[in-house]
N, C-alpha and C positions, 0 to 999 in steps of 0.2 A: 310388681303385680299387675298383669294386665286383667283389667274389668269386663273384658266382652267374655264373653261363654257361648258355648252351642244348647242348641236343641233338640233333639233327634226322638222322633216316634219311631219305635222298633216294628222289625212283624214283616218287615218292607226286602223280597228276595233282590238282591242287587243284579242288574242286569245292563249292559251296552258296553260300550265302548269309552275308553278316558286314554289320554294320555299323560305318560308319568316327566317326572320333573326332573331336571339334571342333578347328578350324582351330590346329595350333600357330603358324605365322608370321602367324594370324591374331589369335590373344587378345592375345599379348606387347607388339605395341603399343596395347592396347586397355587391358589393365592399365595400363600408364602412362597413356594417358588419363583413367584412373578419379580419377588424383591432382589433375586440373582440375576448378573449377566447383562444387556443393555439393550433397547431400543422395546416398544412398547407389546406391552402382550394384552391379545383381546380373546376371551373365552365366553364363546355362546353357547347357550342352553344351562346359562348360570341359575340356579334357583334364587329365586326370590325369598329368602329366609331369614330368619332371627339371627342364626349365626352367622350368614354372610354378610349380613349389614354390620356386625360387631368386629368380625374379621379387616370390612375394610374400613374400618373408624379406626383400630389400630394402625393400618397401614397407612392414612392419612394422617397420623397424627407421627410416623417415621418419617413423612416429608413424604411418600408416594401421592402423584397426581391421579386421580381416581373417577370415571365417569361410569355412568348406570343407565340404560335405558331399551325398554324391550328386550328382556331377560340377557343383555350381553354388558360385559362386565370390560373396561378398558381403563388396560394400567402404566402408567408411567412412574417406573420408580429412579430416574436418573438424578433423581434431586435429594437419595436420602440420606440424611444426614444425623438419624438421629438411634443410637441402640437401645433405649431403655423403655421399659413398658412398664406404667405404673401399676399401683396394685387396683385401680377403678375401673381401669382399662382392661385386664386381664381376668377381672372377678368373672366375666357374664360368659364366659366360653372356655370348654375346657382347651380347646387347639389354640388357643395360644400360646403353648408349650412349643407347637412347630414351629415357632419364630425364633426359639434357639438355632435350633441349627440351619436355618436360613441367615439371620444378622452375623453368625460365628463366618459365614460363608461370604456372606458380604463387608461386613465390618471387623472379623476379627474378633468383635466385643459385642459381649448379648447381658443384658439386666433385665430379669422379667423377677416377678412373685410367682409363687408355686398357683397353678393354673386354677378356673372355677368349674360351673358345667354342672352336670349333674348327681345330684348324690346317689353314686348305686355301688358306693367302694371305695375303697383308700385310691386306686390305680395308680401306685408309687412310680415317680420316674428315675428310679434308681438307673434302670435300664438306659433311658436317653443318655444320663451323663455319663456312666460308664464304657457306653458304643463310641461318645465324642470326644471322652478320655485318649480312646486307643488313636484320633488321629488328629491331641494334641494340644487339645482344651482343656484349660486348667479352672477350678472352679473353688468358687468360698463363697462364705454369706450362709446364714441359721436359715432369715424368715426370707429369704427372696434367693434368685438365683443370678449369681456375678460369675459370668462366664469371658475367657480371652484365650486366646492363642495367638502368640507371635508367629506362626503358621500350621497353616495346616497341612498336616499327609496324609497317604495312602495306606493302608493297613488291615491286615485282618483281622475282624470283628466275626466271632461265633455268639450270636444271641442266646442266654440262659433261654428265653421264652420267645417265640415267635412274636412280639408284640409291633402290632403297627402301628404306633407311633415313635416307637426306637426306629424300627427300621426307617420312617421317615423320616424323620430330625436324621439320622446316620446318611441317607442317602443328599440332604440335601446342602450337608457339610461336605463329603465325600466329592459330591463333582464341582466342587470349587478348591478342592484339596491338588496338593501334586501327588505326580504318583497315581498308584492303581491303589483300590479299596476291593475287600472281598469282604460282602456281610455273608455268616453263613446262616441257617436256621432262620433265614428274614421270613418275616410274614407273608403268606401265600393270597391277601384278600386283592381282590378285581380292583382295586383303588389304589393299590401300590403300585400294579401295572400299568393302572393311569397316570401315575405321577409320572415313572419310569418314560413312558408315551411321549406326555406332552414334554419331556427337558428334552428326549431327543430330535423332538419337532425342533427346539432349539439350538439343538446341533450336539448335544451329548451325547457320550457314547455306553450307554448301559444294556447291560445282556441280563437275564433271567437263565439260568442255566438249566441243564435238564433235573439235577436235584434238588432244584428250588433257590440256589443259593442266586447273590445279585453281587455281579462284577460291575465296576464302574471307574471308567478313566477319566480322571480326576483334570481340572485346569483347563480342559476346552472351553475356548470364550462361547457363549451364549446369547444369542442374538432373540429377535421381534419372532412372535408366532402369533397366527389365529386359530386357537384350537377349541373344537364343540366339547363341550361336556356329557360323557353317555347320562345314562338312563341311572334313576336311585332305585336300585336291587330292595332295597329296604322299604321304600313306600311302594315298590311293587307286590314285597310279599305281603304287608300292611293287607293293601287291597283284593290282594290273593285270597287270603286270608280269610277276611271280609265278605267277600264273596261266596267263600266253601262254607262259613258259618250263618248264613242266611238264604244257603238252599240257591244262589245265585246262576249267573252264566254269565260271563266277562270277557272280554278281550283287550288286554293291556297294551296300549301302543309304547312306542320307543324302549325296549326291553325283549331281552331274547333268554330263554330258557337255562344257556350253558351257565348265564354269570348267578342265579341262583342257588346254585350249588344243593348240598344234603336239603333243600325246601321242599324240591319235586317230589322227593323219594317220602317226604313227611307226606306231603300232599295225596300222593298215593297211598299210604298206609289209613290217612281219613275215608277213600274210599269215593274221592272226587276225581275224575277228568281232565286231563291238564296236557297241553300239547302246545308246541312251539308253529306258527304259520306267519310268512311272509311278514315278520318282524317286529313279530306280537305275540306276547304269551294268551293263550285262552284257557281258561277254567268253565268247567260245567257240573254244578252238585244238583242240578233240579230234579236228578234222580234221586236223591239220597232222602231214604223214610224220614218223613216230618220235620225234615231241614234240620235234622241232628248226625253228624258226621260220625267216623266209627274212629274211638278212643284211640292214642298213640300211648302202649301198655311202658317204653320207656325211651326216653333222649335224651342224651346229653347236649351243653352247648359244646363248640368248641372252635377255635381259631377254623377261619377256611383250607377248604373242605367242606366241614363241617358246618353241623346247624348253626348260624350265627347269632350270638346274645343278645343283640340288638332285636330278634327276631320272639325272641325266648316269652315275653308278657305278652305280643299283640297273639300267640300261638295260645297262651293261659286262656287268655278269654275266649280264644274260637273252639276252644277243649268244654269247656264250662259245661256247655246243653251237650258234649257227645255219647257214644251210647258205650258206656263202661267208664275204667278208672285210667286215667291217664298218669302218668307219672314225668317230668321233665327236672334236671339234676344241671344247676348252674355252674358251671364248671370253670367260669371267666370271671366272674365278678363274684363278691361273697354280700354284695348287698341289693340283688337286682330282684327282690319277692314283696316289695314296696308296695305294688300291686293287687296283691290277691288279699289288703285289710277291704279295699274299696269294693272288687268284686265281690266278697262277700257282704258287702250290704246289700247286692242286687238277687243275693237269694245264690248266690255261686255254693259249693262244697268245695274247702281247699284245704288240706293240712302243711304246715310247713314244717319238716323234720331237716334242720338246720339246712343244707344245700338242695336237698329235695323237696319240690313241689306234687302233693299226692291230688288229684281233681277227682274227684267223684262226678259224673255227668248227670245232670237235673234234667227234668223234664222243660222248666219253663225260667227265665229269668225277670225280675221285676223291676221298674223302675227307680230311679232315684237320685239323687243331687250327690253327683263326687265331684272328689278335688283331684286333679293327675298329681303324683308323686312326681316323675321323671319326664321325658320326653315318648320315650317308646311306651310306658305307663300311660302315658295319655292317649297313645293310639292304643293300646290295649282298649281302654275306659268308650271308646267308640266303637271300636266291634263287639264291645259288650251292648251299650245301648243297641245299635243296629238289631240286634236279637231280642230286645227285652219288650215286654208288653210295655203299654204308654209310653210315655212322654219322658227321658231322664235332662237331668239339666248338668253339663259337664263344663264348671268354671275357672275361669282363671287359663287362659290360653298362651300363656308364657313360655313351656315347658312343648307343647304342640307347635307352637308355630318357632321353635327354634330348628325342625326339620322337616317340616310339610310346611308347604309353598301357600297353599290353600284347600286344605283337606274337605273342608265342608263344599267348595266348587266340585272337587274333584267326585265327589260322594252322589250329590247332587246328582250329578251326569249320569250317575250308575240307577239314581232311582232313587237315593233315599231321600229320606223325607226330615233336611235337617237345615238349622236353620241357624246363623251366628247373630248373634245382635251384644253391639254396642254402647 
């Protein structure tokens, strides 16, 4: 449990200019790819985050040599020598699943415990071991997971569910594999195509096809790359967000409109402003009657494309004050409504009818002391404050700074009036 908390006086419309952080669901499995192939990989515009510090406390403790400093991240993993990941090691993050099929790629041999992170759902990895099955991993063990292959091949892999982390662990078995790999139905999210990215910076050869599916020629050696990390989509919409639910004007540096996906089109239906310019998203709601935004009547989540779950709570709360009843239907996770017990202690209207969330739009929200459930719950619990009369006290920042770099800097910058203390 970490003891610092924020502060935030609501009321305050967010206005300037911030720039956003490098992709977190984008590095996490990027670092694990670092553990394949040879000579040193250095990745700039690493976020400074809870989980990337746990990621590479793992990897140093595989035997990778690891330095950090002004936001670039430099790794040499020539020395590793070690497959297993304890259950200590593995509890604080759920991507440490991706280290399956990175050690299977490098070592052959992978021993992790079934992964930690956040509770918003079983997220079974039936999927990973099954994608790694077809090219050759053999697997036992009840409480942990013992994985080998006396090698690996190439093979076609059609995913029951588009899920991005099978397709990752698959991909990053597969280009250490011989032979060609075809995942079909792989996940379409901007992170997969950054993985795909940086291995080719390293010299692999992977295609995205025109129906989505991922070819990949297995066995090419992998050499040293310096690759930047884009922009996190997710603390951009955060702040998007943010902005549309306190009547704001914004202009988001390092982020461009395409990797957003179904967010604009939500944004539009609120009835706010939102245009892509010279390599910044901008939002404008200062038109919008009394900084209450107009209801979204229904959305589902869904894999990209689509509106994304990660996005699904900090969306709850900028719905909260809008004008009519919103309705938002989880369609990725069965346990992501954690959220709206807290929102309503701030005077929210929620009902939860098992996968759907029904919001009645309030005129005013009140302050008061929560605890964040989750990660994205905890940015939720901030764009509720941002809106609330007084002062709310939001503690316990374990679950927040596992994916914002420094939200309360960042917030700051825009105008609000919020404050962490330790």
């Amino acid at each position: 449990m970490d003891l610092s908390y924020l502060e935030i006086r609501g009321g305050v419309p967010l206005c300037g200019e911030v720039k956003v952080q490098g992709s977190k669901n984008g590095v996490l499995p990027i670092l694990a790819a670092c553990m394949l192939g040879t000579g040193v990989c250095v990745i700039e515009n690493c976020p400074s985050i809870r989980d990337v510090n746990d990621t590479l406390e793992i990897m140093k403790m595989l035997g990778c040599r690891v330095e950090q400093y002004a936001g670039t991240v430099r790794v040499d993993a020539s020395e590793v020598c070690r497959y297993e990941i304890t259950a200590m090691e593995a509890a604080r993050i759920r991507s440490s699943v991706l280290f399956l099929g990175a050690l299977l790629g490098r070592m052959k041999k992978a021993v992790l415990p079934l992964p930690g992170g956040c509770a918003i759902g079983a997220r079974p990895i039936d999927q990973h071991l099954w994608a790694l099955a077809h090219l050759g991993a053999e697997f036992s063990g009840e409480t942990r997971i013992v994985a080998s292959a006396e090698e690996l091949h190439g093979d076609i892999v059609s995913l029951p569910f588009p899920s991005v982390g099978a397709t990752e662990n698959t991909i990053l078995a597969a280009v250490c594999a011989s032979g060609e790999t075809l995942i079909e139905n792989a996940a379409r999210e901007p992170e997969i195509d950054e993985l795909c990215e940086f291995l080719n910076c390293r010299g692999a050869r992977i295609n995205r096809e025109e129906n989505g599916s991922i070819r990949i020629c297995g066995g090419i050696p992998l050499g040293p790359v310096c690759y930047r990390m884009k922009a996190d989509r997710i603390v951009t919409g955060t702040y998007l967000l943010a902005a549309a639910a306190t009547g704001g004007m914004v202009r988001i540096v390092n982020d461009d409109a395409s990797r957003l996906g179904m967010l604009t089109e939500v944004l539009d239906q609120m009835e706010v402003s939102i245009s892509c310019r010279e390599g910044a998203v901008c939002l404008d709601a200062q038109h919008v009657s009394e900084s209450r935004v107009c209801a979204v009547p229904y959305l589902e989540t869904a894999p990209h494309p689509g509106f994304p779950t990660d996005l699904q709570s900090p969306l709850m709360a900028a719905l909260c004050r809008a004008r009519g009843r919103s309705c938002i239907c989880e369609k990725v996770f069965e346990n992501r409504f954690c959220t709206a017990d807290e929102l309503k202690k701030m005077g929210a209207k929620i009902e939860i009818q098992g996968s759907l969330a029904v919001i009645d739009g309030v005129a005013q929200l009140h302050a008061g002391t929560l605890v964040p459930p989750d990660l994205r719950g905890g940015a939720a619990l901030v764009i509720a404050a941002l809106q609330a009369k007084g002062s709310t006290v939001i503690s316990d920042m374990t679950y927040i700074d596992r994916g914002y770099e420094a939200i309360e800097r960042d917030l700051a910058r825009l105008g609000a009036d919020i404050r962490r203390y330790r």
